[in-house]
C-alpha positions in Angstrom: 15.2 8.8 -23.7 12.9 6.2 -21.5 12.1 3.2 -23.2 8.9 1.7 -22.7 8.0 -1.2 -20.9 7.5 -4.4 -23.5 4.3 -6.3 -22.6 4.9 -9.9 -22.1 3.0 -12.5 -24.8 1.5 -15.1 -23.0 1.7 -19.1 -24.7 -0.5 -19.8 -27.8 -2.0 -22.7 -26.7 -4.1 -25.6 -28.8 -5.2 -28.5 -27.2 -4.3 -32.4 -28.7 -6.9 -34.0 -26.8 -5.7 -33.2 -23.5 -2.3 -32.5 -24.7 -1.4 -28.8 -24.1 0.9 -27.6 -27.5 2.3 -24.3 -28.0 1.7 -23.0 -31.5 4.4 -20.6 -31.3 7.3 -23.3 -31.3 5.2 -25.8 -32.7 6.2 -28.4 -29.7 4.4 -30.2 -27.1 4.7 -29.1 -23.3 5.3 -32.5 -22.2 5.2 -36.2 -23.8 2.2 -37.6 -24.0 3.1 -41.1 -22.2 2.8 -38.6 -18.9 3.5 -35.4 -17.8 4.6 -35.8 -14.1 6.3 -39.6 -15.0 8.2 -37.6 -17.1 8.9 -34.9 -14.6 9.6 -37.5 -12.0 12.1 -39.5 -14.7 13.8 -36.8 -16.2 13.7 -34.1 -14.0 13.3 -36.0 -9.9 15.6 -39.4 -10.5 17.8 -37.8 -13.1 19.4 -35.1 -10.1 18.7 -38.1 -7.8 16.6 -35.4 -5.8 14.7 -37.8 -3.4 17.8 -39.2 -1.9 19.6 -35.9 -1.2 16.5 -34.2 0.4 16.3 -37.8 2.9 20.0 -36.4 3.5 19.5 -33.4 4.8 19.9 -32.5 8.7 16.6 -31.8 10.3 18.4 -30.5 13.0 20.7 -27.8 10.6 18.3 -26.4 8.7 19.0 -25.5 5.2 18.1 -24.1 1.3 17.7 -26.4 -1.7 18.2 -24.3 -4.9 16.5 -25.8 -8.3 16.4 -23.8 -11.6 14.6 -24.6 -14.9 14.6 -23.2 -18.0 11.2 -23.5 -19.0 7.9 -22.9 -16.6 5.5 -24.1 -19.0 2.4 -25.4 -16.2 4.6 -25.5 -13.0 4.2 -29.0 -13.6 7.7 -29.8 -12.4 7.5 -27.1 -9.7 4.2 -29.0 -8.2 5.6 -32.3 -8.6 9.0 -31.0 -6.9 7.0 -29.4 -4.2 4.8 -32.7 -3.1 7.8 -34.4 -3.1 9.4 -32.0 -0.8 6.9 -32.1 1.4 7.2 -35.8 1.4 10.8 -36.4 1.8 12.6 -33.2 3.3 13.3 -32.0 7.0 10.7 -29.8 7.7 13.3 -27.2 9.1 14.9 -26.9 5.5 13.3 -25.0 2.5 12.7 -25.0 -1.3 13.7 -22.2 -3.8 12.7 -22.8 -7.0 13.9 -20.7 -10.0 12.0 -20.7 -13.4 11.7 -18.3 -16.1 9.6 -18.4 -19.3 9.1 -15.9 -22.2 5.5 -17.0 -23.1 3.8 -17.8 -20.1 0.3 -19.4 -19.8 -2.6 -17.6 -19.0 -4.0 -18.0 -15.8 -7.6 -19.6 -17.7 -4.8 -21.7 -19.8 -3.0 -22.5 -17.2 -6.0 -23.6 -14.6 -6.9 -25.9 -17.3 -4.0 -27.8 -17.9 -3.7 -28.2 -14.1 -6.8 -29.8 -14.0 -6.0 -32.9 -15.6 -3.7 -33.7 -12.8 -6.4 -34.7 -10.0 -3.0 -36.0 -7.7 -1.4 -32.2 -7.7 -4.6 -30.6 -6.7 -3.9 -28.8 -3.4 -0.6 -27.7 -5.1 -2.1 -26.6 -7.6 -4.8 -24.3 -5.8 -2.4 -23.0 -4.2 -0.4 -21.8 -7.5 -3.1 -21.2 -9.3 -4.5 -18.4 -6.4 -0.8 -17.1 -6.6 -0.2 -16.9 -10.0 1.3 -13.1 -10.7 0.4 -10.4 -13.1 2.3 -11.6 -15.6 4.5 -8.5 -16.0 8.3 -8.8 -17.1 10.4 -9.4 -14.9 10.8 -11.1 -11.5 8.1 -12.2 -9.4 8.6 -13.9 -5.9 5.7 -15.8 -4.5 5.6 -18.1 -1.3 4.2 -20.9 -0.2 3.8 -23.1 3.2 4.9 -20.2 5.4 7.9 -19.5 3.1 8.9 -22.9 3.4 8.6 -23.4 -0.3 9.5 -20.1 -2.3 9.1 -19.7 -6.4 10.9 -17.1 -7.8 9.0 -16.6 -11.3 11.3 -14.8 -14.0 9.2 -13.8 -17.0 11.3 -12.7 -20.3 13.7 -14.6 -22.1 16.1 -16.8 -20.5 19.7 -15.7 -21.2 18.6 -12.3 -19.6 16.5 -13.4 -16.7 19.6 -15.7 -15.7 22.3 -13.1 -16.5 20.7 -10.6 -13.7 21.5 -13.6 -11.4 25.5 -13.1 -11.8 27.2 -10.7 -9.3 29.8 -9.7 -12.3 29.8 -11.8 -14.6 34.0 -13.1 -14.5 33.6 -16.6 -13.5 37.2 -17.1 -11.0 35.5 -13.5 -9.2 31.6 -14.6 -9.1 32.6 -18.1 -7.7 34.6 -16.0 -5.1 31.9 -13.6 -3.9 28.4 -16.0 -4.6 27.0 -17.3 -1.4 24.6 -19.3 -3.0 24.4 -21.2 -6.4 21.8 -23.4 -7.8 22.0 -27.0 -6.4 20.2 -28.6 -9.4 19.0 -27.6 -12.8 15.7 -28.6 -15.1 16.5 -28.0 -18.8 13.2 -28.3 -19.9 12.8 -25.5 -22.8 11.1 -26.5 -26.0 13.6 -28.6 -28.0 16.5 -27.2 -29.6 15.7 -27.5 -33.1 12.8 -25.5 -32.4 13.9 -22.9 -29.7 17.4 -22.3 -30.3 18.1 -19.5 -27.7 17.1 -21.7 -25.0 20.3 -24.3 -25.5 22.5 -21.5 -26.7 26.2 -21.3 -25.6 25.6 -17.7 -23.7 22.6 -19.4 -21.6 25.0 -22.5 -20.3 27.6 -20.6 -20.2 25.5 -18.4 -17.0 24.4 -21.9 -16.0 27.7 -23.2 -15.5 28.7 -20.0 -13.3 25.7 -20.3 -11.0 26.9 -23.9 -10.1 29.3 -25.0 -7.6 30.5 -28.5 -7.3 28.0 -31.3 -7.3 25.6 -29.2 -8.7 23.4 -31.7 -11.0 21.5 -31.3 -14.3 18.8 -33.2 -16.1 17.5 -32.4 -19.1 14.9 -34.3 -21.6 16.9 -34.0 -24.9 20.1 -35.5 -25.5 21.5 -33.2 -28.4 24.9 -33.2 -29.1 25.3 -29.6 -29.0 24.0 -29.4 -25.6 26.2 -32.0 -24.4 29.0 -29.9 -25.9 27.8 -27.1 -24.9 28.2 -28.1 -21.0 31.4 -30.6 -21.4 32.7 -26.6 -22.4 31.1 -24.8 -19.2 32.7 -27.1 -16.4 30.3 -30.3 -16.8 30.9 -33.8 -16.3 27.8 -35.6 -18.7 26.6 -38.9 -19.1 23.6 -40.3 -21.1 20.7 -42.4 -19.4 17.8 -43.7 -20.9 15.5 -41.6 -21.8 11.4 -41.1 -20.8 8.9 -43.2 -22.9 9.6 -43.8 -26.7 13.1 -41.6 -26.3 16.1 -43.1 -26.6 18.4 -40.9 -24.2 17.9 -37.8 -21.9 21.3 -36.1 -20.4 22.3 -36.0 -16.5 25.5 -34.0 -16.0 27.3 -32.6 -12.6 29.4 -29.8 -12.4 33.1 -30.4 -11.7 35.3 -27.3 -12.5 35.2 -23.6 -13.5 36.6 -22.7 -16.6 38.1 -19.8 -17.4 34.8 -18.3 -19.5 32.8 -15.3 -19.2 29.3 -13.8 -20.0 28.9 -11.4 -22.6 29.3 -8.5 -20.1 31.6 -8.0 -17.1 30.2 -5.8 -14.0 32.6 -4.1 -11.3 30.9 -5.7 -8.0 30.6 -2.6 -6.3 27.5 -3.6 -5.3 28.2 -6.7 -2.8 31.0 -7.3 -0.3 33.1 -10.2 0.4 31.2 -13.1 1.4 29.8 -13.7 4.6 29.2 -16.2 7.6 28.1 -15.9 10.8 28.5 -17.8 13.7 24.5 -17.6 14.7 21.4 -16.9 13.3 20.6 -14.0 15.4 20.2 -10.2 14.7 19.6 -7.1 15.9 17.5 -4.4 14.4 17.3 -1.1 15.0 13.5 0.8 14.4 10.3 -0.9 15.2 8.6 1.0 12.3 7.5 -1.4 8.9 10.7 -1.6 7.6 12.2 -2.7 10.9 8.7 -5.5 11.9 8.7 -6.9 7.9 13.0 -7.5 8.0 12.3 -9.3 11.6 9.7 -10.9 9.9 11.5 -12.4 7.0 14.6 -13.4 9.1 12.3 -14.8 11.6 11.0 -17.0 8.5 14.5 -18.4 7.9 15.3 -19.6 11.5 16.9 -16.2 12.4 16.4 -14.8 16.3 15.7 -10.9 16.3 16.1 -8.2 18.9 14.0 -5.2 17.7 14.9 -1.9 19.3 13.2 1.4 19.1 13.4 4.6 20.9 9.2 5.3 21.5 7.4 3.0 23.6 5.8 0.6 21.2 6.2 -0.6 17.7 4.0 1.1 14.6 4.9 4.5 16.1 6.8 7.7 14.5 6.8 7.5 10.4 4.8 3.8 10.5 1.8 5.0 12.8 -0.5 5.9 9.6 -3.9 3.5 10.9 -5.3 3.9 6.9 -1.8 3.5 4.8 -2.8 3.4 1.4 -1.3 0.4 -1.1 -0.5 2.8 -4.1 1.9 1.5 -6.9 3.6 4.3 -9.3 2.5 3.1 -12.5 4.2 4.0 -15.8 4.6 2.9 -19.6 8.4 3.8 -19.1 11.0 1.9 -18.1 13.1 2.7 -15.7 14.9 1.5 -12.4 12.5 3.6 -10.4 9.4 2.3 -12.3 10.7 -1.5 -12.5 11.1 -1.6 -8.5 8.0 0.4 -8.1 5.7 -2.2 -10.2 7.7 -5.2 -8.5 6.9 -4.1 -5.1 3.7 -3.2 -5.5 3.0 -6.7 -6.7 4.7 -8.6 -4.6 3.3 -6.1 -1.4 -0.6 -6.9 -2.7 -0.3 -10.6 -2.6 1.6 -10.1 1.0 -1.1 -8.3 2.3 -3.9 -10.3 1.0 -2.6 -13.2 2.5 -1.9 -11.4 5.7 -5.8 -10.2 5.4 -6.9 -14.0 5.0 -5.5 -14.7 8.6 -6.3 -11.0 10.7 -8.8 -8.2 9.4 -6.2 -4.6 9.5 -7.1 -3.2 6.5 -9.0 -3.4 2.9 -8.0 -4.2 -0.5 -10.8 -3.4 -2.6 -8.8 -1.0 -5.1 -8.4 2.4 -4.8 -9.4 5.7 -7.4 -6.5 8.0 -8.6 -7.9 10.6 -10.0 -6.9 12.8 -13.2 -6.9 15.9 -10.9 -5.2 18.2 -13.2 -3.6 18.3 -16.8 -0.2 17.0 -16.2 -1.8 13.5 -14.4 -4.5 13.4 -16.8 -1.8 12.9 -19.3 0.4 10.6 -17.4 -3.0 8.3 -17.0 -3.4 8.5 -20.6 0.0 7.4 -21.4 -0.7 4.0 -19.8 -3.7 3.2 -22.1 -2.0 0.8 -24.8 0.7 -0.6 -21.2 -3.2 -1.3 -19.3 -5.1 -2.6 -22.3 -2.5 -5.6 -21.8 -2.7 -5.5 -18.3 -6.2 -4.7 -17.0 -5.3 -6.2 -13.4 -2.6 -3.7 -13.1 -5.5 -0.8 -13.6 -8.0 0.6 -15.9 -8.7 3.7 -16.8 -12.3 5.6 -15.9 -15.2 7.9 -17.1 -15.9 10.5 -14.0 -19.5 8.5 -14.1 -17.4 4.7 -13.5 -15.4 7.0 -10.9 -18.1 7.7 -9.1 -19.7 4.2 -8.9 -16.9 3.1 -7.3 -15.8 5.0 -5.5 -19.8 5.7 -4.6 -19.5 9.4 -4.2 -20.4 11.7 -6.9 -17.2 12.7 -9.0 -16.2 15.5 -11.7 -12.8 13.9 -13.0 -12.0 10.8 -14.5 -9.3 8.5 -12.9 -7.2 5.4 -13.1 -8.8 2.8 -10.6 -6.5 0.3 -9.4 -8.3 -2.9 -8.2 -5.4 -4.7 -6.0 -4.8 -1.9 -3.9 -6.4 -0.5 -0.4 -6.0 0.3 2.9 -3.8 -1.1 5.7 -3.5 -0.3 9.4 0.1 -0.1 10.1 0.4 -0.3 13.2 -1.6 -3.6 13.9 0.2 -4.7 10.8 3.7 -4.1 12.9 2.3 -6.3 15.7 1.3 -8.9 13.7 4.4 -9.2 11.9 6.6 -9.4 15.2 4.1 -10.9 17.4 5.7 -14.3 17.1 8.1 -16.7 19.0 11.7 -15.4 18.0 11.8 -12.0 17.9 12.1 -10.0 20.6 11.5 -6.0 21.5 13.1 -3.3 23.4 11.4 -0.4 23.4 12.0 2.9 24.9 15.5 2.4 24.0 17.9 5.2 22.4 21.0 4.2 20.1 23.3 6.8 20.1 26.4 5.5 18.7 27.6 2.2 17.0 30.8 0.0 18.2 32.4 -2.5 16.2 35.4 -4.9 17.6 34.7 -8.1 15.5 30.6 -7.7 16.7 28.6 -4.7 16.9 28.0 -3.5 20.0 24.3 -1.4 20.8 24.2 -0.2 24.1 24.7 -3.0 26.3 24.0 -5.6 23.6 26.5 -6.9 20.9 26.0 -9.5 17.7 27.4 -10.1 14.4 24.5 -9.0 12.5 22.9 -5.2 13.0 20.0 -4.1 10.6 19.2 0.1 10.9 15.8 0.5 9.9 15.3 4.0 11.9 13.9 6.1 9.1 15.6 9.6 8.6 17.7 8.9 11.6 19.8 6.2 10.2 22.3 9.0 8.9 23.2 10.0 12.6 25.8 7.3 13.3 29.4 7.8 12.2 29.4 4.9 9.6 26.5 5.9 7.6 26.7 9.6 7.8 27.3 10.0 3.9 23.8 8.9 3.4 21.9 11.3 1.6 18.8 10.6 3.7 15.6 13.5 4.0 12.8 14.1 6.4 10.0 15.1 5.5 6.9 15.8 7.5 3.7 14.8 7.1 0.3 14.9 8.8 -3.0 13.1 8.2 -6.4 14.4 9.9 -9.2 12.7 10.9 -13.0 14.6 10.3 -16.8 13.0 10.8 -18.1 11.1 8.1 -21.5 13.0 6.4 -24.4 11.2 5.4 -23.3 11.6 1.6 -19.5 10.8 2.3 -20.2 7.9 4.5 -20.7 6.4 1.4 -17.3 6.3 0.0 -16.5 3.0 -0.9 -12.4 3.0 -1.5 -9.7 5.4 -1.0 -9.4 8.5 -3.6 -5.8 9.8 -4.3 -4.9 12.8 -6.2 -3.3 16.1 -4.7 -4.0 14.4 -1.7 -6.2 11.3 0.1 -9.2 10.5 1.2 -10.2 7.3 2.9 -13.6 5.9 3.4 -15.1 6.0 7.2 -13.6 3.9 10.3 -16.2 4.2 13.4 -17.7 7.1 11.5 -14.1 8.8 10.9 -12.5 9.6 7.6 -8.8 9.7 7.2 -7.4 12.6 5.0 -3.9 14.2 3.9 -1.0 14.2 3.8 1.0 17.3 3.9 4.6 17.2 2.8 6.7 19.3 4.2 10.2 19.0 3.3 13.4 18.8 5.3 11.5 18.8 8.7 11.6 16.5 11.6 9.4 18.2 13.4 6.1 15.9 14.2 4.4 18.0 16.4 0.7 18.8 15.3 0.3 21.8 12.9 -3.6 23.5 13.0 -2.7 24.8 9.5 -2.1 21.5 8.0 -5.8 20.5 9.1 -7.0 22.9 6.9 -4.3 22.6 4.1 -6.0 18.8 4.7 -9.7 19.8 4.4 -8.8 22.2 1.0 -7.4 20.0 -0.8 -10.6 17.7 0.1 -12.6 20.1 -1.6 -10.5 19.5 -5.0 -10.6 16.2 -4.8 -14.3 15.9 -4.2 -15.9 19.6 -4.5 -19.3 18.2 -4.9 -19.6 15.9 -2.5 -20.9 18.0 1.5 -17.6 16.9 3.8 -17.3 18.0 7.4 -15.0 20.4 8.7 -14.9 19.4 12.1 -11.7 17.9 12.9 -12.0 15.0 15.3 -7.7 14.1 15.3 -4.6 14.1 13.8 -1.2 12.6 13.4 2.2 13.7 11.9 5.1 11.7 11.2 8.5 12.0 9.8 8.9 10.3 6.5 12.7 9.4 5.0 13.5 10.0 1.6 16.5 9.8 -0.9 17.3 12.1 -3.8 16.3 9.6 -6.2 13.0 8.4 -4.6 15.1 4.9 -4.3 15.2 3.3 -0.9 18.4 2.4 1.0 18.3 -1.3 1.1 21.6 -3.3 1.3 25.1 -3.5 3.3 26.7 -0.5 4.4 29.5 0.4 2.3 33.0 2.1 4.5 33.0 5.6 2.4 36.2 6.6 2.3 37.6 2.7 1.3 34.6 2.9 -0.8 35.9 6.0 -2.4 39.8 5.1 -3.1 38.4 1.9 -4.3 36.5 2.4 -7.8 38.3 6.2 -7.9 39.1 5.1 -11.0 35.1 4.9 -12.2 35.3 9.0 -12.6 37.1 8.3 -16.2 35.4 5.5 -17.5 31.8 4.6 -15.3 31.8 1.3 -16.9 35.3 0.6 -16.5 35.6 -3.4 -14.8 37.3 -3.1 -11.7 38.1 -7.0 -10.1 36.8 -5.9 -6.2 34.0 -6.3 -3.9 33.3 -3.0 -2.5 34.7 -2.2 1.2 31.7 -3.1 3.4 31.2 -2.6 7.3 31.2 -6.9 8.5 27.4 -7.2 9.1 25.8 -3.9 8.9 23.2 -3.3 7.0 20.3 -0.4 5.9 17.0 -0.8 5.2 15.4 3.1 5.2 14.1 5.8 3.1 10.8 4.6 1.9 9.5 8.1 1.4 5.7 7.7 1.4 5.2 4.4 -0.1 6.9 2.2 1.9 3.3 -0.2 2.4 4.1 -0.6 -1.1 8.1 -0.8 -1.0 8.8 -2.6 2.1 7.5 -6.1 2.0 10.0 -7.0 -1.0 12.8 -5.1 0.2 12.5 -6.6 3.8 12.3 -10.1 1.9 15.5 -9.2 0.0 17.3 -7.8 2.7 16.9 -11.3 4.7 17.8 -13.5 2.0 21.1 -11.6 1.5 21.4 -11.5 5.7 21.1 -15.5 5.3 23.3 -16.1 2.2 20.5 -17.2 -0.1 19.8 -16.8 -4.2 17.9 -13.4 -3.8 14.3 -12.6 -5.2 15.9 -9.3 -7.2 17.0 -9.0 -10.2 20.6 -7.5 -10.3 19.7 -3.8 -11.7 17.8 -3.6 -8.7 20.2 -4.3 -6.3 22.3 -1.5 -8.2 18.9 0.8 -7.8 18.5 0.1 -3.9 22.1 -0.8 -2.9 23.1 2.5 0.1 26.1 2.9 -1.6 25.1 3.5 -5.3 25.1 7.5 -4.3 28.9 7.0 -3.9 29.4 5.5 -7.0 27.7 8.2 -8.3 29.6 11.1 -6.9 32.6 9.3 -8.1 31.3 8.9 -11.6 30.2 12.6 -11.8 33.6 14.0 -10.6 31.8 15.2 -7.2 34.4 13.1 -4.6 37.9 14.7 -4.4 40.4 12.5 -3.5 43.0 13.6 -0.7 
């Protein structure tokens, strides 16, 4: 049975003159001789940060990884940021990690930023950012993604845990391509929040560092010095901040043989990988193929984007009103958890792109309670939305139809960070910049590998296949369960009464509001056809289910265009996002998963050396893309990733083997 999803309680906060203290642990948020001195003692000189960043090659551009254990204001994030700024190659970037159980609100958390006049632009800029606070993982970006804050709301021990590969610490040292260069201990103090000191959490810390990763942390405990002497930690005592005695700095030194709480067979990942150049090649000029250019372009990378049509946005990506649309549910589940996280991290994407070029609109959008069965799944959400009215609230038909500004019979969820985007201008924009390359007109028929992939008449190390349902026609990923399924949107005259629609209206179909006097409606879904040849029928199947979406409202029959396109999909709705596993290695490998699912199995799975998928977005891949294609490139470059382990699981291309294994469906030969 689905488990719901657990709201996240934000801080308790009361106010000690401008002292910010959290009733719930009944423990200041920082010392009141000075929050950023103390950030800057502790936190900055005790991992000797400054220094390390002047280190660093401007001309070799690299990733500094800092985690923390307790977000509280972000006060050590902004004062680690405007130090970055100040001191590191501006070539090189910033990850921070953070995770907090009780996070501030966003009123709560604007004013405790305020009393820090010097962190002001920072600050701004965080505060304009600052997610939905839902559980889990939320990724935002800063300076052109040259400063990155991945934002892990729950508690600690679990946030960290879904940073492990497998959790066996001789295996995850072999097969991590990243690990945290630093560390902020900076929970409330032990006596009073135990479980953020506990021996499971530094126990996960010790097996995300490498060697001459430092610590710093405030309190100088003796079970917290134990507690990392035990996990591989050489520690020392300095002085400590204002009226404290001593604060702990540590470096990691060894692994020792200690595990988490839970091993996990690393199907999932292959054995690590370097490559010789930051250059790719990536084949589909749809979104999935512009956003992956886009975020490898981000991190230094060169791309060469190749399609088969004659210009990018085309085929499945050629949709000039995609709707934003989350899948919201109350339930828990992988599907639901990637959904809400993409759809998140996709709005503030979009709104930033839509702050630079105008392609779209995201004034919110109406789904409406069009029969029973969603009338009921709406209503489910009521107690999940009462904590999260951002995420979307739930309307009258009268509400309905002020906003959406036609008159309306039905209630409806209305969803207030989502809209319209054009993709194809969006696909321009996102490759239209120095480094990245296209080829159009250009067919792939086969794939060649002889230490470097080799497309047509080009080779490199790295190949990306972002060509929708067609990524399944190539030898090495022909076991991929990948659909088509056609669609086709048509285009009528606005009326003077539906000119005045205001945002789109989903239900058993779409409606947009009026472009140049044209609305947008559909789509048909027509499984198990690649066929994207215009249909007359599906114009009217179009214009019908207009007329249930809006029956009182006088819409236009005349059809002034159309466009089909071929949409990918996957038997569980899931994308494919990840290496490319070799099947039939894949298959010998975890046979042994048939008897026991969870049984621990010591192996990377068999991957092809630098292939990779990144397809079957189905009809939300506005909403999907964006965080996969972020994902996708920080694996590509060997970085700390923005996803939560379960999800990697949920989009890896090869989880549909593992699957068949598990189920008895694969017969060995």
């Amino acid at each position: 049975m689905s488990n719901f999803f657990v709201p996240i309680n934000k801080a308790e906060l009361a106010w000690h003159d401008t002292l910010p203290f959290s009733s719930q642990y009944d423990d200041i948020y920082h010392s009141s001789e000075g929050g950023i001195d103390q950030a800057l003692h502790v936190f900055v000189d005790g991992n000797d940060l400054i220094k390390r960043w002047q280190s660093l090659s401007d001309d070799n551009p690299q990733r500094f990884t800092i985690a923390e254990t307790g977000f509280g204001m972000g006060l050590n994030f902004l004062v680690s940021w405007s130090l970055w700024e100040q001191y590191a190659p501006k070539s090189s970037q910033l990850h921070f990690i953070s995770c907090e159980k009780h996070p501030l609100s966003l009123t709560d958390l604007s004013k405790s930023l305020a009393y820090w006049p010097q962190l002001e632009q920072y600050a701004q800029q965080l505060i304009t950012s600052y997610p939905v606070l839902t559980p889990g993982y939320h990724h935002l970006s800063f300076c052109d993604g040259r400063v990155t804050l991945t934002l892990m709301l729950g508690d600690a021990l679990e946030c960290y845990e879904q940073l492990l590969i497998c959790g066996e610490s001789t295996l995850e040292k072999k097969l991590r391509t990243a690990f945290i260069d630093a560390w902020f201990l900076d929970g409330f103090a032990p006596a009073k929040n135990k479980s953020m000191w506990s021996d499971a959490l530094i126990r996960v810390i010790g097996m995300l560092s490498k060697e001459n990763t430092t610590l710093a942390t405030y309190t100088a405990a003796g079970t917290v010095k134990s507690g990392l002497i035990q996990n591989g930690f050489d520690v020392e005592k300095r002085k400590g901040f204002g009226p404290k005695r001593h604060m702990i700095c540590a470096h990691f030194t060894k692994t020792p043989i200690q595990n988490a709480a839970k091993r996990h067979t690393p199907w999932h990942v292959g054995k690590h990988e370097k490559y010789s150049s930051k250059s790719a090649i990536i084949v589909g000029a749809g979104l999935a193929g512009c956003f992956t250019a886009y975020a490898l372009n981000k991190r230094g990378w060169n791309v060469t984007v190749i399609d088969e049509l004659g210009q990018v946005g085309s085929a499945g990506s050629a949709n000039q009103q995609a709707v934003l649309f989350p899948k919201l549910s109350a339930y828990q589940s992988p599907l639901t958890q990637f959904m809400l996280t993409a759809f998140l991290y996709a709005a503030r994407t979009y709104q930033s792109i839509l702050n630079q070029t105008k392609i779209g609109e995201l004034n919110g959008s109406l789904l409406l309670a069009y029969s029973e069965r969603e009338k009921a799944a709406q209503s489910s959400l009521r107690s999940w939305l009462a904590h999260y009215p951002e995420l979307g609230v739930l309307v009258d038909a009268q509400h309905a139809s002020e906003l959406t500004g036609l008159s309306l019979d039905k209630p409806g969820l209305h969803i207030p960070l989502s809209g319209w985007i054009n993709s194809p201008e969006l696909c321009r924009y996102l490759v239209n910049v120095e480094g990245i390359s296209l080829l159009t007109d250009t067919s792939i028929n086969q794939l060649n590998f002889d230490k470097r992939w080799f497309v047509n008449d080009l080779e490199t190390e790295v190949l990306i296949l972002a060509n929708g349902h067609k990524i399944s026609s190539f030898k090495q990923t022909e076991y991929l369960p990948i659909k088509p399924i056609r669609g086709q949107m048509t285009g009528i005259s606005s009326t003077e009464q539906s000119a005045s629609l205001k945002i789109p209206i989903c239900g058993d179909g779409h409606v947009l509001p009026a472009i140049q006097g044209i609305h947008q409606l559909g789509a048909t879904y027509e499984l198990k056809s690649a066929d994207s040849r215009i249909k007359p029928q599906d114009d009217q199947h179009n214009l019908a289910k207009l007329e249930q979406l809006a029956p009182e409202v006088l819409w236009s029959g005349s059809v002034s265009n159309h466009w089909a396109g071929v949409r990918a999909s996957t038997p569980d709705y899931l994308p494919l996002v990840g290496k490319v596993a070799e099947a039939r290695q894949f298959i010998h490998q975890f046979a042994r998963l048939e008897t026991n699912a969870k049984r621990w199995i010591a192996q990377a799975g068999p991957y092809y050396p630098g292939l990779y998928a990144c397809a079957g977005f189905g009809s939300r891949g506005l909403t999907t893309i964006p965080i996969c294609a972020e994902w996708l490139a920080s694996v590509i470059n060997n970085e700390i990733g923005c996803l939560p382990r379960n999800l990697q699981y949920a989009l890896s291309p090869a989880r549909f083997l593992r699957k068949n294994i598990i189920r008895g469906e694969i017969k060995i030969d």
